[in-house]
Each structure stands twice: as structure tokens, then as C-alpha cells.
C-alpha positions, -999 to +999 in steps of 0.1 A: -198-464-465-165-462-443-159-465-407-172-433-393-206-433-410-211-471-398-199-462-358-224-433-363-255-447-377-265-463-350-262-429-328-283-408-350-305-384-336-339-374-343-341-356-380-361-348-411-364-383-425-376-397-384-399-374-388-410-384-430-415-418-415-434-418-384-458-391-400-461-420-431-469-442-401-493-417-387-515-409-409-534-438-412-542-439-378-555-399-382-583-417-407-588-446-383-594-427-350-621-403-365-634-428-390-643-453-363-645-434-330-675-408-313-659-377-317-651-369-283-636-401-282-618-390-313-606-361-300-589-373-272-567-399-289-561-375-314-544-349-286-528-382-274-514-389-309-507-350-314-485-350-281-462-382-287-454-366-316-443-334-305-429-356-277-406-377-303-399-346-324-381-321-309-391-297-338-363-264-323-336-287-327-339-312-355-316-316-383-323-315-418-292-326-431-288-341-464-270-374-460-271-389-491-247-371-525-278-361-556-267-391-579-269-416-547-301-400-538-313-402-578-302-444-578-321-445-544-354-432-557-349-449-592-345-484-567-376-481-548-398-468-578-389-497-598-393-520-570-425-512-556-439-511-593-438-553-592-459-550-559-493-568-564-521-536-548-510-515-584-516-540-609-494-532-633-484-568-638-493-601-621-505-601-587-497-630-566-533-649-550-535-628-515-549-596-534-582-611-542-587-606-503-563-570-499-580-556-527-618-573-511-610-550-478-597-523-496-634-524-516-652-523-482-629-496-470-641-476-499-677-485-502-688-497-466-701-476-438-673-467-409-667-490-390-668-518-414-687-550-406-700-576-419-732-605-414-725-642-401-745-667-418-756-668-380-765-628-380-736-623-362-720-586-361-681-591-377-660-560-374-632-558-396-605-552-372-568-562-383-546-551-407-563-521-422-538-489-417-519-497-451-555-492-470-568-468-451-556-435-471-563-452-500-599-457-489-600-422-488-583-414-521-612-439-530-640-425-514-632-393-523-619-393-560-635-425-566-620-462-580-608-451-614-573-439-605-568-464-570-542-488-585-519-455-591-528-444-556-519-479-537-484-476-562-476-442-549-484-447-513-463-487-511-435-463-531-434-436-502-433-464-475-405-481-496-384-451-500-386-442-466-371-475-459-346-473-483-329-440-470-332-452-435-307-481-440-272-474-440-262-478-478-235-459-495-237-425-495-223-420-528-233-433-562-209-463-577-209-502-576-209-504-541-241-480-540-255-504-564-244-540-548-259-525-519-295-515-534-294-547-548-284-568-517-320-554-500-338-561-529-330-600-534-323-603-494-333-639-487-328-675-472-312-701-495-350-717-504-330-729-535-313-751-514-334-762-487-360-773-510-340-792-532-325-812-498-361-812-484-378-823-515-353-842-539-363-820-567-351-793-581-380-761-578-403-755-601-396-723-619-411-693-615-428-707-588-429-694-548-399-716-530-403-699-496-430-730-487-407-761-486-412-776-451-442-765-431-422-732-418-412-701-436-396-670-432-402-647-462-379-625-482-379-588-487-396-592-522-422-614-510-432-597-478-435-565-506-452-581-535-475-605-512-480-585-479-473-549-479-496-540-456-479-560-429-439-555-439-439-514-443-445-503-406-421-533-396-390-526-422-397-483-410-398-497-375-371-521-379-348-492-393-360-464-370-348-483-340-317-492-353-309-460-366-316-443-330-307-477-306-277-453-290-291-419-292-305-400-263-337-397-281-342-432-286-373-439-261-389-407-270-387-420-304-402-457-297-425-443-271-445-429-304-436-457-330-455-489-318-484-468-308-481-459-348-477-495-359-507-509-341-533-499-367-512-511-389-508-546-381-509-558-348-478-585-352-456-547-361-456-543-324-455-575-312-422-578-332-401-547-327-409-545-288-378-573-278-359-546-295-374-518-278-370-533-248-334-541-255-326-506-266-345-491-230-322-514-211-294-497-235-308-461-226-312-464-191-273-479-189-263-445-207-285-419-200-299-431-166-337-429-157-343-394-169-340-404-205-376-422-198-403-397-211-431-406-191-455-381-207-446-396-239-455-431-223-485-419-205-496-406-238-490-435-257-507-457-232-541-437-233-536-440-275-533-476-275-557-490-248-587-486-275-564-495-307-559-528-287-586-532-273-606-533-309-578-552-324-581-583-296-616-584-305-623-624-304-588-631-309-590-667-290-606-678-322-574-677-342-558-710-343-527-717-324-506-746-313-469-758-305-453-765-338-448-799-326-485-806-319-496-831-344-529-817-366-562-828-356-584-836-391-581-816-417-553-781-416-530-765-441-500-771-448-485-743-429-502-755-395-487-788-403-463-812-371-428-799-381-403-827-372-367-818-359-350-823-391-374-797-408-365-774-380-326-780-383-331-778-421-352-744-419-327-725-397-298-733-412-308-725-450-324-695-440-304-674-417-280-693-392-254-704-420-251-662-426-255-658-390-224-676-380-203-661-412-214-628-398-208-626-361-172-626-357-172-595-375-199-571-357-184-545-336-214-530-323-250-541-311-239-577-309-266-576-286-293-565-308-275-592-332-281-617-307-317-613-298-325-612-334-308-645-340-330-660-311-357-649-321-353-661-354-348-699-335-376-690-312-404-686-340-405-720-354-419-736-323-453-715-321-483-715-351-505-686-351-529-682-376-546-702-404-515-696-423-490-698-397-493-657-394-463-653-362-439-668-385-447-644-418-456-616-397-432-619-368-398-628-384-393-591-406-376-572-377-352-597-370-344-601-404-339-565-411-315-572-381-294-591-405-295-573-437-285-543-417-252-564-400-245-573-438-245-536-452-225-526-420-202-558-423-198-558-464-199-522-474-176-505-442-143-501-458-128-500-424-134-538-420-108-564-429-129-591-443-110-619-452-111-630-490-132-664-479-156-648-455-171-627-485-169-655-504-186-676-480-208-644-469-218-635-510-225-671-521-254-676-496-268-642-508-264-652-541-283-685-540-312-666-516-315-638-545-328-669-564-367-663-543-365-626-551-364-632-590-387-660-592-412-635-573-400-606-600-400-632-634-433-646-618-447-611-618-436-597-651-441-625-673-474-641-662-508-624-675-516-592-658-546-595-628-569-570-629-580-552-596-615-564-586-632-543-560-665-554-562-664-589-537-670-581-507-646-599-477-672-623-469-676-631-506-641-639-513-645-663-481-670-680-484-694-657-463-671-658-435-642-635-429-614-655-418-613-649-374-578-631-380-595-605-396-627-596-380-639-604-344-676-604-329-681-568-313-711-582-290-715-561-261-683-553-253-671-521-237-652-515-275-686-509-290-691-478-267-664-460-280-671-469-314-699-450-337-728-467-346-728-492-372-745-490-406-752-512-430-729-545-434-704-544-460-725-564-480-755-549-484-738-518-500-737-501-532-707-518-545-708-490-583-701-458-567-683-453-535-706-431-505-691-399-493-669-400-465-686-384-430 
């Protein structure tokens, strides 16, 4: 990459691959809105959707341009295959604990009556509200072609989402070592855990072992958040990226206008954590382009999309569990929802981005900002808990961190930077020891005994009869259930051997 292409990246306008990656983002909520919805509910939030498209996507004008030379494009696509072929939803190897539940809701995506629900022990209606766009075209693959072939399908669809992602970033554009040390870079992308839990624990880690867990707080690396969680990472590393990539253009709040109405199906924290950036990057539009950059069709049709997608998804939400990380546990709680003490904190931040943060600053020359508000957010997330499993820290910290792995690329691969010899010694030695997570995750995954996709269990089966409150929430009366169509039977009393036909 040299200096022009690194000054431009973050001007680019609307094109072909903008428009590969929202419609990637898109689609699921297509299935959602007439899977769930009356139809002239439907309807309407499907002209919504239709209209921040064509809003964000100003078809007469759009570039196709091919950025990338064919043997850079061929390392790209060879990258993201093999990458997404470790992920945990295809099976092809070990898959890491969480899929028992992923591949639970993908079963009662496939098998269930829409809207899903389930039964309380109390009688209780439990709609499955959170986190579902990732699995819903492969529900349909499902109900449609049936189980036998799903694993490929949930391969090819995390491999679409991960290529996407991987020609949004700001790589190389030619094939060569650099090309490579940059592929690779993404790939192992990670906090020194190595380090932090040998200080934190007096031991050296236990090999193959997860190491991201060593004081009650974690941020997660690349590999992780694609092995464990893909559901949750794809819309944010797309969203991430698509915000960078268009933070200076004219088109940027025509763009973001339709991407976190996209994400919100997806998972709600995808939102949550690229809108400091959005609002960042409106500030940034407004200071250019003045107040008629501000679509306010767009906005107006994003805002009649997402009042019902919100609305479902804050279903009972109050009964998630959340505290001040320095609130002491009452009884009984996980680890991860654990009293963090100040030296834990110091500890965390500094072995996991703030050491790279520092080497990295004096060498930005654009969107120090952007930089900035990543780095504080990255502080900031520590002091809340969200979640039986401390969710706003997993789910939360991804946009930032693509933040910094895009400074990196920018910073290590721009040939029109003067780095000095110590700073990328300095800079390469802390991504050296983080790649250590990343190939525990990969040996982990290759070498243990393959897991075998089970989608028989139903989510209330897999827990105990009660899906955890930070997936479903109690539909009641409330004004959500009139928009919704009427429920069937409960996840669990379906025919679990043969998936129905999709109406």
C-alpha cells in the first residue's frame, strides 16, 4: 500500500463492494420482517428497507472498479476460505462449547413456527428475540432443502461475510510479502493474553487452551470473536470497515443512515457499538459538507424500520444482569460478572491494547479522532457488566478494535511512512506475542476431536428449560405482539426429524 491509496481510503465513495455488504447485511432482515410480521406490517418496513437502500446507493453513479491486482484478489479469497473453514457453525473440526446453544437456535429457526417461542416452566410465552440475523438464511436453506447439507451452508454464508470484510480493509493491493504479512496480521490480531496471564496468574497458560479469560474482563481477538461468535462479529467488522472506508466521503451519512438499521437484527450490541463512530463521522460531515449532506428521507426511513426491530429486541431487557464492574457480587455469579480490582483493570488495558495504542499514535496522520474515541472506548468498557457473561465487553469492544487493526495496516504497510527501526520493533513484538490467542484458538480447533452438529435440543433444552433473559423476553401484552403474527406451537413441542415448510 503507499501513500496515496492510504490518504484515499478513508474518502472512498459509495461502490460495488458498499453495496456486496450492506445487501449481505440485508438480507437477513428481508427473512425477518416477513417471517415475523402481519403482512401489511411487512410491507411497510419492507418499502422502508427498499428506500434506505436506494437512498445509500446511488445506483447511476456507482463505481465498479476493481481495486485489488487478480493474484492479490486470489491470496484474498484463498485467506478468508481457509479462515472461516476453523469457524465452529461448519463443523468441519472442533467447535468451541457456545455452538451447543448457536446450533440449538439455529434448530428452532429451522423447525419452529415463526415467530419462535418457547414455554416457562411457569407457562410463560418466551420469544426468541436477540441475535438471530446470522442464522436466519440458513434457516431457510434449512427449511427449505432440509438439515443434510446445513453445516456447508453456515460455511459458505460466515465465508461471504468474511470476504466482504477482508476486501473492505485497506491491505495491499498487490500480491507479495507485504500482501501476506498483512492477511496474516488480521488473522492473529490480538491483545498480549500470553502475557497478561502469566503476570496475572504466575503460570505460564495452559496450551491449547482459551487465554482471552485471565482476569474477570476480556476483550476478544479476531479469531475468537469468528470461531466462537460469528453471529455477533460479522455486521460489526462490515460495519466497522464500511464507516471507515466512507468517514470523509460525501456519502457517508446516506451510507450509515442504512447500516445500523441493517445491524439491528443482527445483534443489538452492532449498533450500540458503531453509533460513537457514526456520530463522530456526522460531526465530520456536517464540518465539510454542511447540513445538506443530512438525508433526512433516509433518516426518516430508517427511523420507521427500526422502531419495531427495537422495539421486539428490548423485549424484557431489565432482566439481563447489569452492574458497575466495581460492584462486589452478591451470592453466587460467574466469573466474568466478577468485582474487578484496579490492578486488574491497569493490567487488562495495557496488555491488550494501550501498550499498541501509545506505539501507534504518534504516527497517525488522519482520523486521530476516530483513533481517539476508539481508545476511550476501549478504557470506558471495563467499568460496566452486561450480561450473564459480561456480553458489553465481548460484544461491544469489535468496532473499536477494528479501529486499531486498521491504524496498524495504515501505519505498517504505507510506504510513505518513516517508521523508525524500534517502533516496528516495538509495534511487531506485541503483535507477535497476541498472535499467540489466535493459534491456540486454530491448534485447539484442528487437533481436538471433531463436534458433530446437533440440531435436535431445543434452546430451552440446552438451558435447562429456560432460555437465558438475553435471548428471549416475555411478549405479554405488549403493543409488539400486535404487529407480530400469531404464535404457533412452542419450539418445543415441534417435530424436531423433518423441518415444516416455510409460509
Amino acid at each position: 500500500m503507499n501513500q496515496a491509496d492510504s490518504q484515499r481510503w478513508a474518502w472512498h465513495e459509495i461502490d460495488g463492494l458498499t453495496l456486496l455488504a450492506l445487501a449481505y447485511l440485508a438480507l437477513p432482515n428481508l427473512i425477518f420482517i416477513f417471517g415475523w410480521f402481519h403482512w401489511p406490517v411487512a410491507v411497510v418496513l419492507c418499502a422502508a428497507l427498499l428506500h434506505l437502500l436506494y437512498r445509500a446507493l446511488p445506483a447511476r453513479t456507482m463505481n465498479w472498479h476493481r481495486e485489488y491486482f487478480p493474484a492479490a484478489t486470489l491470496m484474498i479469497i484463498a485467506a478468508g476460505v481457509a479462515w472461516a473453514a476453523f469457524g465452529g457453525g461448519s463443523h468441519f473440526m472442533y467447535a468451541n462449547p457456545d455452538w451447543t446453544v448457536r446450533d440449538a437456535v439455529l434448530g428452532d429457526l429451522v423447525y419452529s413456527d415463526w415467530p419462535v417461542h418457547y414455554l416457562s416452566p411457569e407457562g410463560v410465552q418466551l420469544l426468541l428475540r436477540s441475535a438471530i440475523g446470522y442464522f436466519l438464511p440458513l434457516a431457510m436453506f434449512g427449511r427449505i432443502f432440509g438439515i443434510a447439507q446445513l453445516e456447508i451452508a453456515v460455511y459458505l454464508w460466515t465465508t461471504v461475510g468474511v470476504l466482504i470484510f477482508l476486501f473492505l480493509l485497506p491491505l495491499p493491493r498487490r500480491a507479495g510479502w507485504p500482501l501476506a504479512w498483512g492477511l496474516g496480521l488480521v488473522v492473529f490480531f490480538s491483545g498480549m493474553d500470553f502475557v497478561g496471564q502469566f503476570i496475572a496468574t504466575e503460570s505460564l497458560p495452559i496450551f491449547p487452551m482459551r487465554l482471552e479469560w485471565w482476569v474477570p474482563l476480556s476483550y476478544p481477538s479476531l479469531t475468537n470473536q469468528l470461531l466462537w461468535a460469528p453471529n455477533h462479529c460479522l455486521p460489526m467488522w462490515i460495519g466497522s470497515v464500511l464507516i471507515l472506508r466512507h468517514l470523509n466521503s460525501q456519502d457517508f451519512l446516506r451510507m450509515s443512515a442504512a447500516l445500523l438499521p441493517l445491524t439491528l437484527i443482527w445483534t443489538p450490541f452492532a449498533a450500540i457499538g458503531l453509533l460513537p463512530f457514526v456520530l463522530l463521522g456526522a460531526v465530520k460531515s456536517f464540518g465539510q459538507w454542511s447540513w445538506r449532506s443530512l438525508p433526512l428521507d433516509a433518516a426518516m426511513s430508517g427511523l420507521i424500520f427500526s422502531t419495531p426491530l427495537i422495539l421486539f429486541l428490548i423485549l424484557d431487557a431489565a432482566q439481563i444482569d447489569a452492574r458497575f464492574a466495581s460492584t462486589a457480587p452478591t451470592g453466587f455469579t460467574y466469573y466474568t460478572m466478577q468485582q474487578a480490582s484496579l490492578h486488574s483493570y491497569l493490567l487488562f488495558i495495557t496488555c491488550e491494547f494501550l501498550f499498541l495504542a501509545l506505539v501507534l499514535t504518534p504516527h497517525l496522520r488522519q482520523s486521530r479522532d476516530v483513533f481517539g474515541l476508539a481508545v476511550l472506548i476501549l478504557l470506558s468498557l471495563p467499568l460496566i457488566r452486561f450480561g450473564v457473561h459480561n456480553d458489553a465487553l465481548l460484544r461491544l469492544s469489535p468496532p473499536a478494535l477494528i479501529v486499531l487493526l486498521v491504524a496498524c495496516l495504515q501505519t505498517l504497510f504505507d510506504s510513505g511512512r518513516s517508521l523508525s527501526r524500534s517502533t516496528m520493533i516495538v509495534a511487531c513484538l506485541f503483535l507477535a506475542i497476541g498472535a499467540h490467542t489466535a493459534f491456540n484458538e486454530f491448534w485447539r480447533a484442528a487437533s481436538w476431536p471433531r463436534t458433530h452438529a446437533n440440531y435436535k435440543p431445543t434452546l430451552a433444552d440446552i438451558q435447562n428449560g429456560q432460555p437465558a433473559a438475553h435471548y428471549v423476553g416475555h411478549l405479554g401484552s405488549s403493543f409488539v405482539r400486535r404487529l407480530l403474527k400469531p404464535l404457533g406451537a412452542p419450539a418445543s413441542e415441534t417435530n424436531r426429524r423433518s423441518p415444516q415448510t416455510y409460509e
